[in-house]
N, C-alpha and C positions, 0 to 999 in steps of 0.2 A: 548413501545411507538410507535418503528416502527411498530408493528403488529395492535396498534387500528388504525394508518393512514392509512395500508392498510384495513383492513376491512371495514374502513368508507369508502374509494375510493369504493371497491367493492361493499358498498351499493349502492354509488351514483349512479354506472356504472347501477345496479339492476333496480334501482327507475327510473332510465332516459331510461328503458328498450335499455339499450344495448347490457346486455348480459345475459342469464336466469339464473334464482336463481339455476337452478342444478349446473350450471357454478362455483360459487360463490370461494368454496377453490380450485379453479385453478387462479381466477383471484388474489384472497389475496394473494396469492403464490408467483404470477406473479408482482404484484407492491410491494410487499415486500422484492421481489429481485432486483427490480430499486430501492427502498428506499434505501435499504441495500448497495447498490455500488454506489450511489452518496452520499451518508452519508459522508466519509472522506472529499469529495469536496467543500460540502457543510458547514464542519465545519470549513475546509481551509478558505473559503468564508469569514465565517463569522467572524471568529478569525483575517484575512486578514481586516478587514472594522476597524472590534476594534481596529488595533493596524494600520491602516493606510499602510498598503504594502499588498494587497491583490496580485499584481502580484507577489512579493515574496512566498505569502503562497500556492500558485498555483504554480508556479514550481517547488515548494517539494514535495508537496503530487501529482503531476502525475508521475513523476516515481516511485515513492511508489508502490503509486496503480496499476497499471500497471503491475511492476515487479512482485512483493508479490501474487496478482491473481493467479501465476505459478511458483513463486520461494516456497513459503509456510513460516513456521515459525512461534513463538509463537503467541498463542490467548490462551486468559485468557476464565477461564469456564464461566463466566457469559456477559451479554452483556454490564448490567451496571458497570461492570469491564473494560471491553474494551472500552468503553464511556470515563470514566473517563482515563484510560490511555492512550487513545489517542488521549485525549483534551492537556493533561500533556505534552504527546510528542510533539506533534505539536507546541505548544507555546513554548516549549524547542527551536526545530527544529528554527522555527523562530525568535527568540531573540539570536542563533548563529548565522544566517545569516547576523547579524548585525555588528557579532565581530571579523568572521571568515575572513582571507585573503585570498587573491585568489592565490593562489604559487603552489611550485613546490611541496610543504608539503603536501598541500592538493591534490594535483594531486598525487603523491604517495599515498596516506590512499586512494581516490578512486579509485583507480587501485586495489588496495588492496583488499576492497569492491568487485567489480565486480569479480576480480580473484575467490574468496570467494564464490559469488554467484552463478559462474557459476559450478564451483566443486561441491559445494553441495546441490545445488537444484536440483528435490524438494525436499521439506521435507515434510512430512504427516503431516496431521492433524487428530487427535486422530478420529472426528467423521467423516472423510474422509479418507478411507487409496486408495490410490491413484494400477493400475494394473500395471504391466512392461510394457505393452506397454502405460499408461497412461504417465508413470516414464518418460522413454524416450521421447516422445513428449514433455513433459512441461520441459524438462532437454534442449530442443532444442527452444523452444518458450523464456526462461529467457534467452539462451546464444543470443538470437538474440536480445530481448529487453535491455539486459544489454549495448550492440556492438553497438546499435544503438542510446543508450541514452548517451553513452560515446563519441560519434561523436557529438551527438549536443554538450556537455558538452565542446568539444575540439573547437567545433565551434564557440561558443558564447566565450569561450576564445581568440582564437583568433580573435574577432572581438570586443575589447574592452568591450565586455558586463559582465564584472566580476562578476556582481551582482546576474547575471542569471545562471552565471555559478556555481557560491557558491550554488545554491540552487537545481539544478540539482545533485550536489557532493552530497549535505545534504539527497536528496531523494533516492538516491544510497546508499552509507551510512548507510540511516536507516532502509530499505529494506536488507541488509545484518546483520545489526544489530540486525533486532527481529527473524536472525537465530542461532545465536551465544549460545540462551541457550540449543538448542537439540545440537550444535555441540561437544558443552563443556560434555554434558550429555553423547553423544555419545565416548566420549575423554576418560570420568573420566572410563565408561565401557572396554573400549580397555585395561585400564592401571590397575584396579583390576583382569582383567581376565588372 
């Protein structure tokens, strides 16, 4: 689905003589990879309008997004896999935002989270295996977006904005959460061997 919006864009681009057809699978490329990373925002958006808390489903999914870019973590092999499970998660994510309290409980589990992430990010992805020096930069890019998301998260705590802050927790969270099955894999490996 992403793929025919962008080829249709790069038609357009073609036909409005913007850019020449030898161009063409550079430009599908090129909006396929803004389709591709505003996708989670956008279904934030829209799952946000359906269920009437749109700034709640935006403050999940940006440090999600964000984090994950450089932390890594599971992806399903197909896309309409990854569609459907992270319509699933996201409505999850957002129908606890509703029932979750803002405490010391939960500031413990995201500390937790972050602690988590920073230790083991990144993590590869199978059709990306990331270089040692790749490792290291992105090992330093998550320790800083974690550090920095955990200040807002502390800030909007203390400034009465609990709401906001459960959701910043939540995107933390779940960004450590779709790390836990290579962790666990990597666990089960250590303890057979």
């Amino acid at each position: 689905m992403i793929e025919k919006c962008a080829n249709t864009i790069a038609d357009w681009l073609i036909n409005c003589e913007v850019v020449k057809e030898t161009d063409k699978e550079l430009y599908s490329y090129a909006v396929y990879s803004i389709l591709l990373s505003l996708s989670p925002l956008l279904l934030a958006i829209g799952f946000g309008i359906g269920m009437g808390c749109v700034g709640r489903s935006v403050m999940i999914i940006m440090p999600f997004v964000i984090i994950r870019k450089f932390s890594g973590g599971y992806h399903t092999k197909h896309a309409w896999s990854c569609l459907i499970w992270s319509c699933l998660l996201l409505v999850l994510c957002m129908v606890l935002s509703f029932h979750i309290k803002c405490g010391w409980v939960l500031a413990l589990i995201t500390v937790g989270a972050a602690v988590s992430l920073i230790c083991f990010s990144p993590i590869d992805n199978e059709n990306r295996v990331l270089s040692q020096e790749e490792c290291g930069c992105y090992k330093m890019i998550t320790t800083v977006l974690v550090i920095i998301f955990m200040l807002v998260d502390a800030l909007l705590f203390v400034c009465q904005l609990h709401i906001y802050s459960i959701c910043i927790s939540i995107g933390i969270m779940l960004s450590a959460g779709l790390q836990l099955p290579y962790i666990f894999k990597e666990l089960r490996k250590m303890l057979t061997n």
